[in-house]
DSSP file (Angstrom, degrees, kcal/mol; ACC not computed):
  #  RESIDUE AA STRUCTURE BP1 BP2  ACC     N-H-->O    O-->H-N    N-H-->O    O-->H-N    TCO  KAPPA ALPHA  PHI   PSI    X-CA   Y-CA   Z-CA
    1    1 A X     >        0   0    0      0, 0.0     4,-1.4     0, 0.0     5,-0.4   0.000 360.0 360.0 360.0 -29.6   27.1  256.9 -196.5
    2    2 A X  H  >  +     0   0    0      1,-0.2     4,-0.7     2,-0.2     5,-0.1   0.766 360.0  54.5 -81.5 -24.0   25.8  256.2 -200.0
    3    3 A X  H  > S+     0   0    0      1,-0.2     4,-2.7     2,-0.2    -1,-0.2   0.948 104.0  57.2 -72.0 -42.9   29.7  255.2 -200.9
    4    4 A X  H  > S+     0   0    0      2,-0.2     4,-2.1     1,-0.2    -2,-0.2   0.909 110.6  43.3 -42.8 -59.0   29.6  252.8 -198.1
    5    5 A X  H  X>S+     0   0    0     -4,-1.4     4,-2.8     1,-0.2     5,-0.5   0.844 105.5  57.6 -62.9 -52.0   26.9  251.3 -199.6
    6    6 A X  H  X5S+     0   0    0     -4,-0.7     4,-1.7    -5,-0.4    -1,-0.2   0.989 111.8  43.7 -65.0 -46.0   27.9  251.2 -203.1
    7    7 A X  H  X5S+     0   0    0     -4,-2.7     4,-1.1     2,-0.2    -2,-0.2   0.612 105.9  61.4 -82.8  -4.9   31.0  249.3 -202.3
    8    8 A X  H  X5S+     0   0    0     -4,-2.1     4,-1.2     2,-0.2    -2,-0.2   0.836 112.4  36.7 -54.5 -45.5   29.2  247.1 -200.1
    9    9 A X  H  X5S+     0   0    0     -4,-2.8     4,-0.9     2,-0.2     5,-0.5   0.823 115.3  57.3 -69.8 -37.3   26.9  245.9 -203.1
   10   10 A X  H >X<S+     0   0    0     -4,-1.7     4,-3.7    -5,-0.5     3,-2.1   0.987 111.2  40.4 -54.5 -51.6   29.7  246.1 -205.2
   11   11 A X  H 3X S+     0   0    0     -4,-1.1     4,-1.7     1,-0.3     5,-0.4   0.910 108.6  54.7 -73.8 -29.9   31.5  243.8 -203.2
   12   12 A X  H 3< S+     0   0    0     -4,-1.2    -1,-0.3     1,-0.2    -2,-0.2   0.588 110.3  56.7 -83.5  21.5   28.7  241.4 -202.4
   13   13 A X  H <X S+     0   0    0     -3,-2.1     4,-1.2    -4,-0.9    -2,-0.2   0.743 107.6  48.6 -85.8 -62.3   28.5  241.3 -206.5
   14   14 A X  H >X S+     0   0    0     -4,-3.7     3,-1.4    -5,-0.5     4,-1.3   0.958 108.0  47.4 -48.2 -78.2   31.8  240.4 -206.7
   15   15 A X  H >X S+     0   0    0     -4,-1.7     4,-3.4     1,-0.2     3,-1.4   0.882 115.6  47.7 -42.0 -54.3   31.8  237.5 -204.2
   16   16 A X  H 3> S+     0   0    0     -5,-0.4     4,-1.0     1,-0.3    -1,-0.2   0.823 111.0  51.6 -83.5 -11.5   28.7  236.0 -205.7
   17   17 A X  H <X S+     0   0    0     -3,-1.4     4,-1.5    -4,-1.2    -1,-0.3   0.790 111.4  47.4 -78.1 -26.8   30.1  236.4 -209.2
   18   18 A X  H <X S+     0   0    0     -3,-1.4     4,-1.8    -4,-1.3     5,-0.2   0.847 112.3  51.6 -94.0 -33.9   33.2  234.6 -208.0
   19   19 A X  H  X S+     0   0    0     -4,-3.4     4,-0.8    -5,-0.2    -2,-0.2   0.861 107.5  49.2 -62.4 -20.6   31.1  232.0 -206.4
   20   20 A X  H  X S+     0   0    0     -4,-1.0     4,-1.6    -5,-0.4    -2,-0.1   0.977 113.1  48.4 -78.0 -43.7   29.1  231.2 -209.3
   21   21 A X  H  X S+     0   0    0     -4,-1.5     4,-2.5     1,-0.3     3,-0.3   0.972 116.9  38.7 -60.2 -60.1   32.1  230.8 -211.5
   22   22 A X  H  X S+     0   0    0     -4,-1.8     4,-1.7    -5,-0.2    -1,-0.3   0.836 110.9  60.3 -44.1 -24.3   33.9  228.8 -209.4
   23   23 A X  H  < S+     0   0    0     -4,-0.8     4,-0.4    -5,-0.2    -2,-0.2   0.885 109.2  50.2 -72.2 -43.4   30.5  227.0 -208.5
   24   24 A X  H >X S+     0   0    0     -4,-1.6     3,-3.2     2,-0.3     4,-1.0   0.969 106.6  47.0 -74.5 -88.1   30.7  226.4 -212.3
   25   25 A X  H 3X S+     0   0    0     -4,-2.5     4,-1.1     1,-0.3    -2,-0.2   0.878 115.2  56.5 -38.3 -76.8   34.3  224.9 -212.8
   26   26 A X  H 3X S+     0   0    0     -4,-1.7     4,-1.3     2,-0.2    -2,-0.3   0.383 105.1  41.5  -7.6 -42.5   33.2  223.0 -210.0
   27   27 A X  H <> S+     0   0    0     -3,-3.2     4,-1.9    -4,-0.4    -2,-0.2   0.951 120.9  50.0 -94.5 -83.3   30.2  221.5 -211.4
   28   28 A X  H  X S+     0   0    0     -4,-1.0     4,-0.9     2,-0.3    -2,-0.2   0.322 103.7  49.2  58.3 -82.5   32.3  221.1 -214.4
   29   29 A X  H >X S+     0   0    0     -4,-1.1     3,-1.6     2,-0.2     4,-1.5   0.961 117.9  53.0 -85.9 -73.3   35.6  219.3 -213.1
   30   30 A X  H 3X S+     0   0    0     -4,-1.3     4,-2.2     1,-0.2    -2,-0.3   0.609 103.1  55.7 -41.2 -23.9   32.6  216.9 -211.3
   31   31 A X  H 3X S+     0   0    0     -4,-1.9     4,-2.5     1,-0.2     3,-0.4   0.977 106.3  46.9 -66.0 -59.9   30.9  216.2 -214.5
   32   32 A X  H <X S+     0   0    0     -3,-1.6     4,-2.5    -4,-0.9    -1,-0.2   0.793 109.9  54.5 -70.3 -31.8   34.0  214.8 -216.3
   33   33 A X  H  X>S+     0   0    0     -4,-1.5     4,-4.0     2,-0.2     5,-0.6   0.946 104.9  51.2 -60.3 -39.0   34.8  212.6 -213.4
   34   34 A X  H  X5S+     0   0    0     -4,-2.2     4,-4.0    -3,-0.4     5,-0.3   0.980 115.9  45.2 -55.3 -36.6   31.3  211.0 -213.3
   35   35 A X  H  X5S+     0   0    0     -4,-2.5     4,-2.2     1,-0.2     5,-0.4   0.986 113.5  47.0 -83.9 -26.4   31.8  210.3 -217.0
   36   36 A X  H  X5S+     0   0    0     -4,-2.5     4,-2.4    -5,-0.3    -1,-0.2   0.973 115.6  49.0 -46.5 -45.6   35.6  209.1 -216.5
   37   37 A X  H  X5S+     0   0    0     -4,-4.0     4,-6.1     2,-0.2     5,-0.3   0.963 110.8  47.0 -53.2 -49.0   34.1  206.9 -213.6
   38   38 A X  H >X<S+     0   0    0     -4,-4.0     4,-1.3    -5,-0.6     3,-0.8   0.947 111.3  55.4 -68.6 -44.2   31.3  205.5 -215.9
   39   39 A X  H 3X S+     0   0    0     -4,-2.2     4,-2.0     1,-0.3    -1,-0.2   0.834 113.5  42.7 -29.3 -52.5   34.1  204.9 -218.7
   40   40 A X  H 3X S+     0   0    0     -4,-2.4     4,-1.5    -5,-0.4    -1,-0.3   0.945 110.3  50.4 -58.6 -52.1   35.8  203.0 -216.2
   41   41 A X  H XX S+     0   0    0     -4,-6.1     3,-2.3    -3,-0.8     4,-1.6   0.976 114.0  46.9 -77.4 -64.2   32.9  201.0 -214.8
   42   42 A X  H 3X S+     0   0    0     -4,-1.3     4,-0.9     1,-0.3    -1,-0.2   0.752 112.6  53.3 -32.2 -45.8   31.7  200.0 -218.7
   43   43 A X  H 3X S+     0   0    0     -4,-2.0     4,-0.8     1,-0.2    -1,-0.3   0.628 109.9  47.1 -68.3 -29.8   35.7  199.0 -219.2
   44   44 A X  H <X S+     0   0    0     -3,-2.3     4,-1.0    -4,-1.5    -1,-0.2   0.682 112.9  54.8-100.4 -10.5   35.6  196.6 -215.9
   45   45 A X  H  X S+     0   0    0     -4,-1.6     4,-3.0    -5,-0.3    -2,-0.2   0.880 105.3  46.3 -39.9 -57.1   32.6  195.3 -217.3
   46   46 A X  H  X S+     0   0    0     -4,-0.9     4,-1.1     1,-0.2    -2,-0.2   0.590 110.4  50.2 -90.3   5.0   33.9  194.5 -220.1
   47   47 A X  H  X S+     0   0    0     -4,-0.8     4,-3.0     2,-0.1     5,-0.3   0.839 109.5  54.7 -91.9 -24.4   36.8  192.9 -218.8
   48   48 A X  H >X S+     0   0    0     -4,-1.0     4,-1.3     2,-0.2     3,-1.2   0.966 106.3  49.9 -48.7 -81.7   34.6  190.8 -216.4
   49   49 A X  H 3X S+     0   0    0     -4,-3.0     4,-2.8     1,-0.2     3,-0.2   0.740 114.6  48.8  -9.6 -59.8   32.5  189.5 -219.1
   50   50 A X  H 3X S+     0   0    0     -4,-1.1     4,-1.8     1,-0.3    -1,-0.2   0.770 111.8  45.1 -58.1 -49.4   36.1  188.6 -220.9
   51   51 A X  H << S+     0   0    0     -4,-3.0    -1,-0.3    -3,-1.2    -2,-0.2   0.424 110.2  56.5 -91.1  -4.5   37.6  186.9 -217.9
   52   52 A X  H  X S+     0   0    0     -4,-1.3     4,-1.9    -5,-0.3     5,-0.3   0.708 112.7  41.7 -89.6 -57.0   34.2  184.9 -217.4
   53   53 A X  H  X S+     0   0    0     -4,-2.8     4,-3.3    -5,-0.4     5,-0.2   0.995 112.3  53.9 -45.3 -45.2   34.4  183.5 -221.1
   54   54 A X  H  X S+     0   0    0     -4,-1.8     4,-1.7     2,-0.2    -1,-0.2   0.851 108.4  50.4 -73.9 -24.3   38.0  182.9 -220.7
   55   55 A X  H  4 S+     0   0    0     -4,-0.2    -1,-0.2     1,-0.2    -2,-0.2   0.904 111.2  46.8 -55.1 -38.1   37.1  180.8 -217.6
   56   56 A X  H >< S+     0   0    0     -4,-1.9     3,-0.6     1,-0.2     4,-0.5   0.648 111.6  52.8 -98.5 -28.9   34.5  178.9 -219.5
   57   57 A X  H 3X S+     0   0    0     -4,-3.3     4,-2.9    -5,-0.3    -1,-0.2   0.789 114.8  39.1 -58.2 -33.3   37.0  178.4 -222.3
   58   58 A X  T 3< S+     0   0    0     -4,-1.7    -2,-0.2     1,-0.2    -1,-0.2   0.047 108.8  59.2-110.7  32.3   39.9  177.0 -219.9
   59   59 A X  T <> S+     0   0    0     -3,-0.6     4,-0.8     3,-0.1    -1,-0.2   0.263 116.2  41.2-132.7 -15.5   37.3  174.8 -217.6
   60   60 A X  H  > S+     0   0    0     -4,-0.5     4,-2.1     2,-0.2    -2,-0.2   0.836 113.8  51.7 -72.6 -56.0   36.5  173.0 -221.2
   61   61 A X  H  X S+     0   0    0     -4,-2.9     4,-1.1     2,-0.2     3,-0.3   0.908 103.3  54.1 -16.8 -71.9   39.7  173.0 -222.1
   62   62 A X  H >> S+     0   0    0      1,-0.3     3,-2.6     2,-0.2     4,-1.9   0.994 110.3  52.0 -72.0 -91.8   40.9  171.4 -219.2
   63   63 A X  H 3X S+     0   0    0     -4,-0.8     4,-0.6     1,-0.3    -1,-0.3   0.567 102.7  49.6 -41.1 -18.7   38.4  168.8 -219.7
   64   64 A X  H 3X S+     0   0    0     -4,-2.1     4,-0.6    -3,-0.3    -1,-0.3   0.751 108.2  59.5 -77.9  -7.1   39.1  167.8 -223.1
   65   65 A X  H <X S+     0   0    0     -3,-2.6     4,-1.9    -4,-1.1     5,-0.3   0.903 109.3  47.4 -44.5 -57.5   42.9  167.6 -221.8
   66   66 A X  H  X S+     0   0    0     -4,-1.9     4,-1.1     1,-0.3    -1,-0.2   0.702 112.8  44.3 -78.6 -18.4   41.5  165.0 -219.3
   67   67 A X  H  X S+     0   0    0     -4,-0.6     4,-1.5     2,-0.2     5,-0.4   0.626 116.1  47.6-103.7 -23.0   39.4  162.9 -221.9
   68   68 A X  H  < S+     0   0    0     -4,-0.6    -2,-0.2     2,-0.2    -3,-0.1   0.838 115.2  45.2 -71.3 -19.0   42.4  162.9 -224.4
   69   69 A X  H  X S+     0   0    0     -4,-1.9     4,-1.1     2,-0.2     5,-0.2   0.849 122.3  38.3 -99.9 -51.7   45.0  161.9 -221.4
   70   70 A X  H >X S+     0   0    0     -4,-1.1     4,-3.0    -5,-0.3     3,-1.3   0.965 113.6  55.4 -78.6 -41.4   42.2  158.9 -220.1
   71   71 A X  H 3X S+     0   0    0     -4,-1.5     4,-1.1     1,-0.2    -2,-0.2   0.867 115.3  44.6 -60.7 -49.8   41.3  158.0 -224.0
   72   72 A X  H 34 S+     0   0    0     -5,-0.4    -1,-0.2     2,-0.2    -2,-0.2   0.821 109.8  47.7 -91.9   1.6   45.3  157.4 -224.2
   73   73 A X  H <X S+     0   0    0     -3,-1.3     4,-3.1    -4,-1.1    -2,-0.2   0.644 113.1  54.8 -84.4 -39.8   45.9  155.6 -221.2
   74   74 A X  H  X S+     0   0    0     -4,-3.0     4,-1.4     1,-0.2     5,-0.4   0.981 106.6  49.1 -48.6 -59.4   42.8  153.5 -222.5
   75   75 A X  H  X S+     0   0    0     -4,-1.1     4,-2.4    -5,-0.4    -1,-0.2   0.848 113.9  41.8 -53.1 -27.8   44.4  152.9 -225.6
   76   76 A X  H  > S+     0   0    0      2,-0.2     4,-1.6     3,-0.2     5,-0.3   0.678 112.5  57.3 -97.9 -22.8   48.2  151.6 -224.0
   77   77 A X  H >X S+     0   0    0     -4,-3.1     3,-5.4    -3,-0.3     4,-1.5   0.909 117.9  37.2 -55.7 -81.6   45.9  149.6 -221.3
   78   78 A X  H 3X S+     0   0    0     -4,-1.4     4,-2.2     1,-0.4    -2,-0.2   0.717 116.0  47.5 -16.0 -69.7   44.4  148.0 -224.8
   79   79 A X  H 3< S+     0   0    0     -4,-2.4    -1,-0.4    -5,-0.4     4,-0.4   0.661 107.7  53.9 -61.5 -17.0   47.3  147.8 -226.6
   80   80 A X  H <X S+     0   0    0     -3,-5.4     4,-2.2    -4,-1.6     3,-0.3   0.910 111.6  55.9 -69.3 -56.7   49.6  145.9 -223.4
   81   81 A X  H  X S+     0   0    0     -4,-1.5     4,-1.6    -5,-0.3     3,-0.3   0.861 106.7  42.6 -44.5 -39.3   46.7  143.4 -223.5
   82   82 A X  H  X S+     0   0    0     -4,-2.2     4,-1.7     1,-0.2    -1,-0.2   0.717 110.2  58.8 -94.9 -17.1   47.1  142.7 -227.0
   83   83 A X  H  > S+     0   0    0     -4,-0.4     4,-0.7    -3,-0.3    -1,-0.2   0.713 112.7  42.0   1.2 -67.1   50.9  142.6 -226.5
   84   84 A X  H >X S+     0   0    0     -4,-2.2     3,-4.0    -3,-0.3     4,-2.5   0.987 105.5  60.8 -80.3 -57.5   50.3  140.1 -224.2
   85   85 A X  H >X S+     0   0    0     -4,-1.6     3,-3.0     1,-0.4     4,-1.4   0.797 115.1  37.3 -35.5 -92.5   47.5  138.1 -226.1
   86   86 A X  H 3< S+     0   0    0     -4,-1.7    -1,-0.4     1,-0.3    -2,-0.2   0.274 107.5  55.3 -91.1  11.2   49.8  137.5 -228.8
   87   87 A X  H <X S+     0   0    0     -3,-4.0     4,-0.7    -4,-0.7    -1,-0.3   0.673 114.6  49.7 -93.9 -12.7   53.2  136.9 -227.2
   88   88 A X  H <X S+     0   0    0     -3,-3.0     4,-2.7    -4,-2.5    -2,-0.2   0.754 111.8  47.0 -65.2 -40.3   51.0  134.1 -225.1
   89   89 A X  H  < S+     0   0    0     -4,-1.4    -1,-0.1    -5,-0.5    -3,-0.1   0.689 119.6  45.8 -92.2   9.0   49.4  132.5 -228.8
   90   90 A X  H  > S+     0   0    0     -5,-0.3     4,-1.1     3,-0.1     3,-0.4   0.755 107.2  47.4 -95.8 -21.0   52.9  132.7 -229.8
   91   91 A X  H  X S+     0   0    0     -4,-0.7     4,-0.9     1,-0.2    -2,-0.2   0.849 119.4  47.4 -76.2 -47.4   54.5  131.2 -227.0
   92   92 A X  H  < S+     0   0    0     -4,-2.7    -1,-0.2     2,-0.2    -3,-0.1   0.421 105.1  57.6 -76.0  -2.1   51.6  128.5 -227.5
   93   93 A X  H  4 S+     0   0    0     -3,-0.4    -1,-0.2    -5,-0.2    -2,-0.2   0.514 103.0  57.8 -99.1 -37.2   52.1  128.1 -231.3
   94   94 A X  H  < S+     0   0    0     -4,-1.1    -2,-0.2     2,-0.1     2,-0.2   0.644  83.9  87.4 -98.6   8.1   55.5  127.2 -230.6
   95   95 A X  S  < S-     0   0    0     -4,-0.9     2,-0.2     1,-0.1     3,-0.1  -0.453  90.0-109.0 -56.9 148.9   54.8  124.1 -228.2
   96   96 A X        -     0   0    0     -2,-0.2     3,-0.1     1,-0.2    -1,-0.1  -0.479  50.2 -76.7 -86.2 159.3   54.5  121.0 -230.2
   97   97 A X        -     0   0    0     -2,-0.2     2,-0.3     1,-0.1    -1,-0.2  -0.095  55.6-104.9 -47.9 157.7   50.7  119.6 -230.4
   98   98 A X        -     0   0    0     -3,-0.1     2,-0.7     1,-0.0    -1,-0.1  -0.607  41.6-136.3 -79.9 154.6   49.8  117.7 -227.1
   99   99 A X              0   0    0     -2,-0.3    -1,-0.0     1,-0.1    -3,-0.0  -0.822 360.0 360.0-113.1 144.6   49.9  114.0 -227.8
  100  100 A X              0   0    0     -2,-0.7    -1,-0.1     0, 0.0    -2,-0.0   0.618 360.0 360.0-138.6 360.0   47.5  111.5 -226.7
């Protein structure tokens, strides 16, 4: 009876020795995933951050596009007008004087 007993404990030694250790790895494997996750989550941070600048670069951008494009349509408006102006005060330079 006393052998019974002896390998009973023995065995319920064992099993809690092999749970702890496993418990262990366990504890363990999860710890290096939390820090992989938080690695990750800092890294999509910092690409958020990145794609928010680059947003705010290319919505400035994009507008000084649009004030160089209207600043050079301004300028050819100008410059057809002044075209004009002066193929009119030539056209009018080369009439003879009015007579009266």
């Amino acid at each position: 009876m006393a052998i019974w007993m002896l390998v009973s404990l023995l065995m319920v030694v064992g099993v809690k020795y092999f749970t702890a250790t496993k418990m262990r790895d366990l504890e363990l494997r999860l710890n290096r995933v939390k820090e992989g996750l938080q690695t990750k989550k800092e890294e999509y941070q910092g690409v958020l951050a990145r794609q928010k600048e680059v947003q705010t670069e290319e919505g400035l951008s994009s507008e000084r596009i649009r004030f160089m494009k209207e600043l050079i349509n301004d300028i050819g408006i100008r410059l057809q007008s002044n075209d004009q102006m002066e193929t009119e005060l030539v056209i009018d330079s080369g009439s003879p004087p009015p007579v009266m």
